[in-house]
One Martini backbone bead per residue (centre of mass of N, CA, C, O) as a GRO file, in nm:
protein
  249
    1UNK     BB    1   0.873  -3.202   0.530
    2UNK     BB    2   0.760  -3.094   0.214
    3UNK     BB    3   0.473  -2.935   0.116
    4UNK     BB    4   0.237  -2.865  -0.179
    5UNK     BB    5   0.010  -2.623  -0.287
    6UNK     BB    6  -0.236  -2.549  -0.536
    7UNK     BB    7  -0.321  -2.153  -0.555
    8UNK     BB    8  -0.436  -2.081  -0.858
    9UNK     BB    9  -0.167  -2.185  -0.954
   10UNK     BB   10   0.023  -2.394  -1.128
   11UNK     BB   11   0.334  -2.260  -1.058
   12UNK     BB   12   0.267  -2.265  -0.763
   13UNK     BB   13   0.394  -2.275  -0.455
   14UNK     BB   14   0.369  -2.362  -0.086
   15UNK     BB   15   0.533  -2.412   0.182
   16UNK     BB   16   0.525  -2.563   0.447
   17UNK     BB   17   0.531  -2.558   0.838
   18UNK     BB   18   0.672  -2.773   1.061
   19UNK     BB   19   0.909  -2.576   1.109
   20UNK     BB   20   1.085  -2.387   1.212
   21UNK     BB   21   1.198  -2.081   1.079
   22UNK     BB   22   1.309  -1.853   0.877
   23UNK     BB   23   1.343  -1.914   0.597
   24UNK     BB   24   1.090  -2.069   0.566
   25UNK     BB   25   0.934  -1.810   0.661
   26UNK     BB   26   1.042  -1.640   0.377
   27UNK     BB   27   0.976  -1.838   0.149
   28UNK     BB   28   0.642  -1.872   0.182
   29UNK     BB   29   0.615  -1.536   0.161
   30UNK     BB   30   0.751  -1.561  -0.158
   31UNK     BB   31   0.530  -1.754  -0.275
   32UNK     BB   32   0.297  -1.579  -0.231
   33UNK     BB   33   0.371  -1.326  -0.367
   34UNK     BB   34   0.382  -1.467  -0.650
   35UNK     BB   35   0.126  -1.549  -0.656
   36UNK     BB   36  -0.038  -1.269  -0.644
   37UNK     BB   37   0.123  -1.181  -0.876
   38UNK     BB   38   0.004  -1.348  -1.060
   39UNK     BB   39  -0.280  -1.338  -1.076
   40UNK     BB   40  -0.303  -1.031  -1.111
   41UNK     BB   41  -0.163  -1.074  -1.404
   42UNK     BB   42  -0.482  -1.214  -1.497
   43UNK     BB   43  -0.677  -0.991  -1.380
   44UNK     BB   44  -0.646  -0.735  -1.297
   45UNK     BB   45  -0.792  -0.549  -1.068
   46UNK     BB   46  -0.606  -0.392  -0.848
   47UNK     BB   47  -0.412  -0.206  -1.059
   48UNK     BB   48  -0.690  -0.090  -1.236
   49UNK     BB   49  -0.826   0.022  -1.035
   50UNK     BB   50  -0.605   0.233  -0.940
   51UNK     BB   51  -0.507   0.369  -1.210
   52UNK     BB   52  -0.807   0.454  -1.276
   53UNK     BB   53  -0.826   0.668  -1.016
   54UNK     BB   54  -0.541   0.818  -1.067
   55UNK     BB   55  -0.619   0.926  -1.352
   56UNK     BB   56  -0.903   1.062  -1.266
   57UNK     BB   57  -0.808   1.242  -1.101
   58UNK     BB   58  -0.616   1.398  -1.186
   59UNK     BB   59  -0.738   1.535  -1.453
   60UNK     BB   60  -0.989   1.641  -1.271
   61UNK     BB   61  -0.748   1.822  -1.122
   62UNK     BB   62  -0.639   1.971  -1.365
   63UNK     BB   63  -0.929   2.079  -1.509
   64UNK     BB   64  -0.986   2.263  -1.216
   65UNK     BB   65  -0.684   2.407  -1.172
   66UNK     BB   66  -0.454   2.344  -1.343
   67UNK     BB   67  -0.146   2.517  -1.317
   68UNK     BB   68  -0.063   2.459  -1.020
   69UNK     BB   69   0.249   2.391  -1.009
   70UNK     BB   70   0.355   2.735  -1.068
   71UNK     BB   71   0.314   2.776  -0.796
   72UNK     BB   72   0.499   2.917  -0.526
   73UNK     BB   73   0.395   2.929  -0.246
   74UNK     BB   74   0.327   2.772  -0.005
   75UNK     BB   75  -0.003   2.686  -0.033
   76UNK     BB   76   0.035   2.569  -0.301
   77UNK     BB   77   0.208   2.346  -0.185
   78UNK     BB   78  -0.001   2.226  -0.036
   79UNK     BB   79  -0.205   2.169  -0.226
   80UNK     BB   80  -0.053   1.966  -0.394
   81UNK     BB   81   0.008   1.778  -0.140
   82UNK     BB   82  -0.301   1.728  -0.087
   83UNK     BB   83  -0.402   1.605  -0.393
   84UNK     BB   84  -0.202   1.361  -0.390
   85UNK     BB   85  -0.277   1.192  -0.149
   86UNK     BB   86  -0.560   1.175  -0.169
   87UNK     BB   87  -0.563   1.023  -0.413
   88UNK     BB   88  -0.363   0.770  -0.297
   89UNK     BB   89  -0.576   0.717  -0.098
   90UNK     BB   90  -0.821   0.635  -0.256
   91UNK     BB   91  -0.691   0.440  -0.444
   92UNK     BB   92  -0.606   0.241  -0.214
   93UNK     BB   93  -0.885   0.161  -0.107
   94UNK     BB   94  -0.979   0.038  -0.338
   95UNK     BB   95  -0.727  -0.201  -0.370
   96UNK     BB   96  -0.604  -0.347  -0.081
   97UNK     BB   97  -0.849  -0.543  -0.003
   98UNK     BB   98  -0.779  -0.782  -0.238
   99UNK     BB   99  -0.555  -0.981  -0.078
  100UNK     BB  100  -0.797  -1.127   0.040
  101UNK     BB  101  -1.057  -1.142  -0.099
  102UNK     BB  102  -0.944  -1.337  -0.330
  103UNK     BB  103  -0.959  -1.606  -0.151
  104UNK     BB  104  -1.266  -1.590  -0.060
  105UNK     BB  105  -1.361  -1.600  -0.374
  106UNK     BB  106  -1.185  -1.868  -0.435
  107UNK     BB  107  -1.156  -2.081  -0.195
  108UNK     BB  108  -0.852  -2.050  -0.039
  109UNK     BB  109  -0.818  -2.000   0.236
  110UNK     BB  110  -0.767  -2.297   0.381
  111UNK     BB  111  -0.507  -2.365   0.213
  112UNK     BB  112  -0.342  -2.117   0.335
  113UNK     BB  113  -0.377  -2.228   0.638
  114UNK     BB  114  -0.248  -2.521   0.603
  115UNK     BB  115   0.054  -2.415   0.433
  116UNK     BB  116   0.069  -2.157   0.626
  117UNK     BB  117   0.157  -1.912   0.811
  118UNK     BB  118   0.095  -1.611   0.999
  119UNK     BB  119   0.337  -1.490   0.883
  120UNK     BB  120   0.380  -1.579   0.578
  121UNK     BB  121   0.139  -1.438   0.501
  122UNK     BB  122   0.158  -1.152   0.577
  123UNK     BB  123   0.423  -1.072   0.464
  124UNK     BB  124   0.314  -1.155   0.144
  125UNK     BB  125   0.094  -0.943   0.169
  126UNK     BB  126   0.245  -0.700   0.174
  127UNK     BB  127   0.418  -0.697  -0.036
  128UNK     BB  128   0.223  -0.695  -0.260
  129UNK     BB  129   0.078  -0.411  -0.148
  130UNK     BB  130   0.320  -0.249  -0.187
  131UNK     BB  131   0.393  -0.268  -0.482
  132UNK     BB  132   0.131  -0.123  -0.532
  133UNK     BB  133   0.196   0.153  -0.422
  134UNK     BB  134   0.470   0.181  -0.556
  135UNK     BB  135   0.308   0.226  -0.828
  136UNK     BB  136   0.139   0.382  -0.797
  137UNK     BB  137   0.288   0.641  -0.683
  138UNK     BB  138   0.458   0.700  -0.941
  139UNK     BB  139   0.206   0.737  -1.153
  140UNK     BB  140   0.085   0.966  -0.997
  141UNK     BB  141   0.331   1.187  -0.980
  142UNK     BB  142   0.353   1.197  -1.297
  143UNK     BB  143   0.071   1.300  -1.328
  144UNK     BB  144   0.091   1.530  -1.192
  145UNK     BB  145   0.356   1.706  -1.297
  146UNK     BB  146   0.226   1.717  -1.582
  147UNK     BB  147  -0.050   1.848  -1.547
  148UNK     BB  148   0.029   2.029  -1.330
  149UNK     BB  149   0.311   2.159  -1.315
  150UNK     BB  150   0.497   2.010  -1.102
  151UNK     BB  151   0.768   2.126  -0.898
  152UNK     BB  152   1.055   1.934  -0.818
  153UNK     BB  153   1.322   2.031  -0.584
  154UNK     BB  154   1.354   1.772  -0.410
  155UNK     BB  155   1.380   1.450  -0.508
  156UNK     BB  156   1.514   1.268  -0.287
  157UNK     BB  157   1.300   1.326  -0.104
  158UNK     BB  158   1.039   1.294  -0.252
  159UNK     BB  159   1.070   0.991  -0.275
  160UNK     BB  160   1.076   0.909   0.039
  161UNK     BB  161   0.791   1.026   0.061
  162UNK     BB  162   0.660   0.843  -0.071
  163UNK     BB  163   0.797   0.546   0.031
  164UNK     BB  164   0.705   0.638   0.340
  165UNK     BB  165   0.455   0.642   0.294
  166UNK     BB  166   0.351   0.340   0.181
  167UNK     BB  167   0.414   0.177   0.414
  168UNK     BB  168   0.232   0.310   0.584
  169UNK     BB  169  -0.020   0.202   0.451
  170UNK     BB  170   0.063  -0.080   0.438
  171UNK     BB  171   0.117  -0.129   0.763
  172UNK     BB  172  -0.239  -0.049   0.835
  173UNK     BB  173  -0.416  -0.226   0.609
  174UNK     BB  174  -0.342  -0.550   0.567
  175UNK     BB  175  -0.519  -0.617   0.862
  176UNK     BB  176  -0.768  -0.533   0.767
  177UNK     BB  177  -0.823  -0.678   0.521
  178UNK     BB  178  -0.845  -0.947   0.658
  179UNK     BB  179  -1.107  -0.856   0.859
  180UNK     BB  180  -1.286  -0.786   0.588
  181UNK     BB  181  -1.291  -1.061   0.413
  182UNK     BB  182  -1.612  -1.164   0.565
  183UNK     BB  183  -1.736  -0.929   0.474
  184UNK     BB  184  -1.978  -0.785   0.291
  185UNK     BB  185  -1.909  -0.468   0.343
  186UNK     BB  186  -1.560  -0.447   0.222
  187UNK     BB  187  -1.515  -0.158   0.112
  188UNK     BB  188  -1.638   0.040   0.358
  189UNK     BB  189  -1.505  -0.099   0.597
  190UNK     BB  190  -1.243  -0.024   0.516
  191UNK     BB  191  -1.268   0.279   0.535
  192UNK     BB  192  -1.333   0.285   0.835
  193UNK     BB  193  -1.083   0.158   0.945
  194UNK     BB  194  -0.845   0.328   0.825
  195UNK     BB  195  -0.847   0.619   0.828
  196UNK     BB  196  -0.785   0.681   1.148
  197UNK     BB  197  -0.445   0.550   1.087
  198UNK     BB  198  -0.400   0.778   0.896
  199UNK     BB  199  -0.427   1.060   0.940
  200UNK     BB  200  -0.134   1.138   1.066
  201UNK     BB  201   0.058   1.034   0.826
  202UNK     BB  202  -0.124   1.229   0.607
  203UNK     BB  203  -0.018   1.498   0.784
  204UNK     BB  204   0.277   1.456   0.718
  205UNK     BB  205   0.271   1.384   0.417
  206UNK     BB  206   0.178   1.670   0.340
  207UNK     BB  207   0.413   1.838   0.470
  208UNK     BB  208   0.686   1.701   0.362
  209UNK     BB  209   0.629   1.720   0.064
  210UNK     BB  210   0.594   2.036   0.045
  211UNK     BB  211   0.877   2.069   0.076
  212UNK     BB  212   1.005   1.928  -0.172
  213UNK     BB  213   0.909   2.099  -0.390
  214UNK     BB  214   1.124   2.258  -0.255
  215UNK     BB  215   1.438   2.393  -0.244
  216UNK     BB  216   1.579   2.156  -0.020
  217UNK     BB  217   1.693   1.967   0.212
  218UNK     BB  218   1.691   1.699   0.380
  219UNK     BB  219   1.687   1.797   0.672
  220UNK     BB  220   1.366   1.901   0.675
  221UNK     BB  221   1.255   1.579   0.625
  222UNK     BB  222   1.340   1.425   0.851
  223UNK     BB  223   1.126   1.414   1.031
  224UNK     BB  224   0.895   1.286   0.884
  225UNK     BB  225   1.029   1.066   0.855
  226UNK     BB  226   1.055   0.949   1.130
  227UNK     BB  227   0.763   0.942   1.176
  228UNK     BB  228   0.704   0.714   0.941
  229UNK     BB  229   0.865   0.511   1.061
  230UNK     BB  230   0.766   0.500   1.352
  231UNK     BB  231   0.484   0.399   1.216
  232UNK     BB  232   0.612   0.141   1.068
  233UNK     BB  233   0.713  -0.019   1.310
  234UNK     BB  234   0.435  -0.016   1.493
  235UNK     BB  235   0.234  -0.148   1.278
  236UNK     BB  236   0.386  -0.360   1.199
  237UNK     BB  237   0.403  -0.512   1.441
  238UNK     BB  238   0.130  -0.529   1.553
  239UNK     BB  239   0.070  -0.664   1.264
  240UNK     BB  240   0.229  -0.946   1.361
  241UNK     BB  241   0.063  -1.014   1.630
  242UNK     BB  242  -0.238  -1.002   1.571
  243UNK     BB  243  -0.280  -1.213   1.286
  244UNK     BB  244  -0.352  -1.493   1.397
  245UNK     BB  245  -0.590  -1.436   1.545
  246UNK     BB  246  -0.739  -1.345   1.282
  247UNK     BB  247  -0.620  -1.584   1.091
  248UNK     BB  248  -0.792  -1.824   1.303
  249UNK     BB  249  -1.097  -1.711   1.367
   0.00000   0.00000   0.00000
C-alpha cells in the first residue's frame, strides 16, 4: 500500500517504501526532484544566488581583463578557463548546500524521512543539484563568451567538459550539503569540507576546457573526460552507500 506525504507543495505527493523495488525507488527520487523543482520556482533562492554570482563575477571579470577572449597563446587559454571554472566554483558553492538546508528550515526533514528511502532522497536531491549546476554551466559560460570575446574551438567538446564538470561538482557536493544541514554556519563549513574533494577534478577541469577551446579533435580531451567520468562514478558510489548513515543520523 502506497502513502503520501505532502511537503510544502499542495500539489506534489512523495510515495513511501514499504517494499523493495528499482521502479518505487525511482519513483520516490522523482517525486522528490518534482517537489524541489516546484518549490525553487516558487522561492527562486537557489537559482537566484547562482546566476547573480555568475553574472557579478563575469561582469568584474571581463571589466577586469577586456577582451581576453581575443588572445589565443596557450596561457592565455589556460586563464580563460580558469576564470570561468573559478567562477562555476564559487557560484556552485553558494547554492549547493541549499538542497537539504531547506528541508531543516522548513521542518520537512522528518516527514521526508518517514516517507522515502534514503537511496531515493540521495537520488532526487542529486537531480535537483545537477539541474542547477548545468543551467549554472550554461548561462555562466554564454556570458564568459559574450563579455570576454572567448572563441570556443572545439564545441563539442567544450560541452561534454562542461557537462562532466558539473557532474564531477555535484557528485562530491550533495553528501556534504546532507552533513552540513543541521550545522550551524551551513555556508562556510559547506565550502571548507567541498573544496578538498574539488580540487583534483578541478585541475583536470581546467586543463580540459583550456584545450577545447583550441580547434582540436575530441581525442585531444578523451583523457580529462575519462578522468572525469571516473571521479563521477567513484564519488558518486561513494555517496550512495554512506548517505543512509548520515541521513538517519
Amino acid at each position: 500500500m502506497t502513502q503520501s506525504v505532502d511537503i510544502d507543495s499542495p500539489d506534489t505527493d512523495i510515495p513511501a517504501l514499504p517494499a523493495n523495488g528499482i521502479a518505487t525507488t525511482l519513483r520516490a527520487a522523482w517525486a522528490i526532484f518534482r517537489k524541489d523543482i516546484a518549490c525553487e520556482l516558487r522561492t527562486r533562492y537557489a537559482i537566484n544566488t547562482l546566476l547573480l554570482f555568475a553574472v557579478s563575477a563575469t561582469t568584474a571579470i571581463s571589466l577586469g581583463v577586456g577582451f581576453l577572449g581575443l588572445r589565443r597563446t596557450q596561457e592565455a587559454l589556460l586563464i580563460q578557463s580558469a576564470l570561468l571554472w573559478i567562477a562555476l566554483l564559487f557560484a556552485a558553492l553558494n547554492g549547493l548546500s541549499r538542497s537539504f538546508v531547506y528541508e531543516e528550515e522548513t521542518r520537512t526533514l522528518t516527514a521526508l524521512q518517514l516517507t522515502a528511502s534514503p537511496t531515493a532522497v540521495f537520488l532526487g536531491k542529486f537531480c535537483f543539484n545537477l539541474t542547477l549546476v548545468l543551467t549554472l554551466n550554461l548561462v555562466t559560460s554564454l556570458l564568459f563568451i559574450v563579455l570576454l570575446r572567448v572563441r570556443v574551438g572545439s564545441p563539442f567538446a567544450f560541452g561534454a567538459m562542461l557537462t562532466m564538470g558539473g557532474l564531477a561538482l555535484t557528485s562530491a557536493t550533495t553528501i556534504i550539503a546532507a552533513i552540513i544541514s543541521r550545522a550551524s554556519f551551513k555556508g562556510a563549513l559547506f565550502a571548507v569540507l567541498a573544496f578538498p574533494l574539488l580540487v583534483a577534478p578541478l585541475i583536470v577541469a581546467i586543463q580540459g576546457t583550456a584545450q577545447t577551446l583550441e580547434n582540436v579533435t575530441f581525442d585531444v580531451v578523451f583523457g580529462s573526460l575519462r578522468f572525469l567520468f571516473a571521479y563521477v562514478v567513484a564519488t558518486f558510489t561513494a555517496s550512495l552507500l554512506l548517505f543512509p548513515f548520515v541521513w538517519e543520523s
